[in-house]
N, C-alpha and C positions, 0 to 999 in steps of 0.2 A: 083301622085305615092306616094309621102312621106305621102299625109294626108290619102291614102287608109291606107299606111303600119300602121299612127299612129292608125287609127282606128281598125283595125285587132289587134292588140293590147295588146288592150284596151277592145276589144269582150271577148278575151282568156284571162283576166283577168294576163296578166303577171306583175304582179307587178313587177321591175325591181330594187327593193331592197331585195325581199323574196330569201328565201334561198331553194336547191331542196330538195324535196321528196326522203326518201328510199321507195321503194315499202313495205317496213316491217312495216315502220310509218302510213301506213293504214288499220283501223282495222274497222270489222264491225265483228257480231255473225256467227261464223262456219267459215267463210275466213282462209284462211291459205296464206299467200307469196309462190309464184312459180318462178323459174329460168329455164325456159323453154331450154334444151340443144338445140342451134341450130350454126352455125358457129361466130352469135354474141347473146349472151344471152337475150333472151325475156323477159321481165317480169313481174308476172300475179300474180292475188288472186284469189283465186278458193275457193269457197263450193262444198263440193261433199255429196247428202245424198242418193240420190236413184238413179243407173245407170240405172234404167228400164225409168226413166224419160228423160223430151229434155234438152240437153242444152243450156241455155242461154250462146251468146258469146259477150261480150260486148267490143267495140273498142275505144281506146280513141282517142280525137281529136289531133289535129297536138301542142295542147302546147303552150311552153313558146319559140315559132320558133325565135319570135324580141324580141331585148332586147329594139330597140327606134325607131324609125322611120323610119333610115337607118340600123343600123344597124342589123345583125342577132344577136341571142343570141348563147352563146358556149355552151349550154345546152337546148335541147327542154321541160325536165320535166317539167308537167305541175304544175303553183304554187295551179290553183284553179280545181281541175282534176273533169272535169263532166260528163266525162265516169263513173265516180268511182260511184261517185254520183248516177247515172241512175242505175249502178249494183245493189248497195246496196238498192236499189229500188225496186228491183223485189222479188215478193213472189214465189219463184218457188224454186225446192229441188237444181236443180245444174245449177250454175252460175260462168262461169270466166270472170273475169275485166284483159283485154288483152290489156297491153303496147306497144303503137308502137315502133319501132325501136329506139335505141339509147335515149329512153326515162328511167327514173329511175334507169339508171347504174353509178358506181361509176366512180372515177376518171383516176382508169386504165382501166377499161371498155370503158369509153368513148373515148379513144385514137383512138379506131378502126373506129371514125364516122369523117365524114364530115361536115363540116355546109350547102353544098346542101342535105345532107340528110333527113333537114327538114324543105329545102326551095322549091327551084327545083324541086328535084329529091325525094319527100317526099313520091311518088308515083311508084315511081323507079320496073323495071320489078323483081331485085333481093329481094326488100322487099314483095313484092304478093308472092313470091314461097315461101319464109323463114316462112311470118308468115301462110301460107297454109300447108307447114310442122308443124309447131307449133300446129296448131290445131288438125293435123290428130295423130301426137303424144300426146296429150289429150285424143281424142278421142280415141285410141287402148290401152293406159293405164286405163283407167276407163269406158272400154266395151258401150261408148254413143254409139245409133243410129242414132238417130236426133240430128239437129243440128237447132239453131235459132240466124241469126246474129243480132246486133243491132248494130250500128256506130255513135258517135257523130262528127257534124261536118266531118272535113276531116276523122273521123274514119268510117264512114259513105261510102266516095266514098273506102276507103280501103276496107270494108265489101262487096259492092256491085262488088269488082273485084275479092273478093274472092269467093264469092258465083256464079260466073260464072266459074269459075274455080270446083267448087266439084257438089255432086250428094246428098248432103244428108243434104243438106239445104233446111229447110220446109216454110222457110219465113225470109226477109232480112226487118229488118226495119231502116231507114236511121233517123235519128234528127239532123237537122241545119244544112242540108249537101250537099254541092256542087257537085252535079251528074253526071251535065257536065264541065267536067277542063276547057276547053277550052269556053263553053258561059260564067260562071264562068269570066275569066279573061278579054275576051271582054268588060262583063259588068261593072270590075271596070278600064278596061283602062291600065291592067298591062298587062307586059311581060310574055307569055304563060309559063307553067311550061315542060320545052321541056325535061328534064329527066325524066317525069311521064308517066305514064301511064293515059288514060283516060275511065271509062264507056260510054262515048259515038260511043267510037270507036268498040266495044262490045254489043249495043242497043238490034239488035233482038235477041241474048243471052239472055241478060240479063232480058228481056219481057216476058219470060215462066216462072221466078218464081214468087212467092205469095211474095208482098213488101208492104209495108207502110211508107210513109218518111212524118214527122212532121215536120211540117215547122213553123215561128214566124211570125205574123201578124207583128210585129215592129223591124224583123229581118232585118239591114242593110248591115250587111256581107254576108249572103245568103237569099235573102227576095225569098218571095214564088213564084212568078214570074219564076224562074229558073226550082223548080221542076215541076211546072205546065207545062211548056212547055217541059220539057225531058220526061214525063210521055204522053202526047198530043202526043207524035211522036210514041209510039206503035202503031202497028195495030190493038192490042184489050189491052184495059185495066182493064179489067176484073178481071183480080189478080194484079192491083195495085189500093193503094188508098192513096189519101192526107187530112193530117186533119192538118188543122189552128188551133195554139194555142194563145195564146194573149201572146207572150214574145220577148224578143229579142235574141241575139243571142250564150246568157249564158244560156237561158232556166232553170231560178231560179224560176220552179214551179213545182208542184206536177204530175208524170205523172207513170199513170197504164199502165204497157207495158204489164201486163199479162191479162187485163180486155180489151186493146184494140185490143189485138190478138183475143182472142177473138170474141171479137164484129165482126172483120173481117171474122176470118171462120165462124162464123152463116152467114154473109152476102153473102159469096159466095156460102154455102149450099144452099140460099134461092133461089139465082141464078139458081144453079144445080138445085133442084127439087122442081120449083113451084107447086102452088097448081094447 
């Protein structure tokens, strides 16, 4: 348990000298800081240039959860945020980079959390509605239609529970991301995350939309194995697909999310109407 916890980590790059992030100390062209009103403030950078286009919604992973092996950290903001990272990556007109819970708030902000909130319970039934409010409030202030999730990491399984939840998600693509909590924790031998919610528990839901989960050939913390088999248990997998990249489970490499959406709808039109 303690060498999973140090290696978890150590994955999430929590340096355990580094100091947190404001959401405002992240700047990329056209980004603006968002403080999304919801019973505990959300917090997001958003480009907005063309509402007639999709939105990209991008989730961060679970953070700086440990501060060392045993222990938890009193602040989950991430030091090395590869959510942020992955946002700032996409060529597309409107993209938000969407903070999980109790992440990037200040010091009376943060009074309102728990330390299971981003251990535990990081999956919690109350954080899926909050940040599913969050988005539908984006989405009605800036007249989107579509919607396109993307989730690192644990922001990943949060994506794919929110995308079973709405109707106007065109495609969920998962990166480094534990799908099922539960094989997930069997496989490193830890104690299940009993305040979460799970997508597994959700499967045939969750099998009707159009997904993509990138997974790390030298990924230790969620090696590909896991997605390969939550994906194997659809009935048709049709509108899912997995692609191997050669990283581990920082995923410090170059990755076209709008070149590989792409690639995917040509391959499912090709499906639809062969020659």
């Amino acid at each position: 348990m303690k060498a999973f916890l140090s290696l978890l980590c150590m994955a999430l790059l929590a340096g355990c000298t580094s100091t947190s992030l404001s959401i405002a100390s992240l700047q990329a062209p056209f980004f603006t800081p968002e403080s999304i009103p919801t019973p505990l403030p959300l917090k997001a950078q958003h480009r907005h240039l063309n509402a007639t286009e999709p939105l990209w919604i991008v989730i961060e992973g679970d953070g700086h959860a440990w501060k060392s092996a045993s222990i938890p950290s009193s602040n989950p903001t991430p030091h090395d945020p590869v959510g942020w990272r992955l946002a700032t990556s996409i060529h597309a007109d409107n993209v938000l980079y969407l903070a999980r819970p109790c992440q990037y708030l200040n010091e009376i902000e943060l009074k309102a959390c728990s330390v299971s909130d981003w251990t535990d319970g990081r999956f919690a039934q109350k954080w899926v509605v909050m940040m599913n409010e969050a988005i539908s409030n984006i989405k009605a202030r800036y007249s989107y239609s579509e919607i396109i999730l993307v989730g690192y990491s644990g922001g990943g399984t949060m994506a794919a529970l929110l995308a079973i939840r709405r109707n106007d998600v065109s495609l969920l693509i998962s990166v480094a991301s534990p799908l099922d909590v539960s094989a997930w924790s069997a496989y490193h031998h830890v104690s299940p995350l009993v305040l979460s919610l799970d997508p597994r528990d959700e499967h045939a839901k969750l099998s009707t939309i159009a997904q993509i989960h990138i997974v790390g050939q030298k990924d230790r913390v969620v090696p590909p194995l896991l997605a390969q088999e939550f994906v194997a248990g659809y009935v048709s997998s049709k509108k899912a697909r997995i692609i191997e990249v050669e990283a581990d489970h920082t995923m410090h490499l170059p990755l076209d999310l709008v070149e590989i959406r792409r690639s995917f709808l040509n391959s499912i039109d090709a499906q639809d109407n062969p020659l």
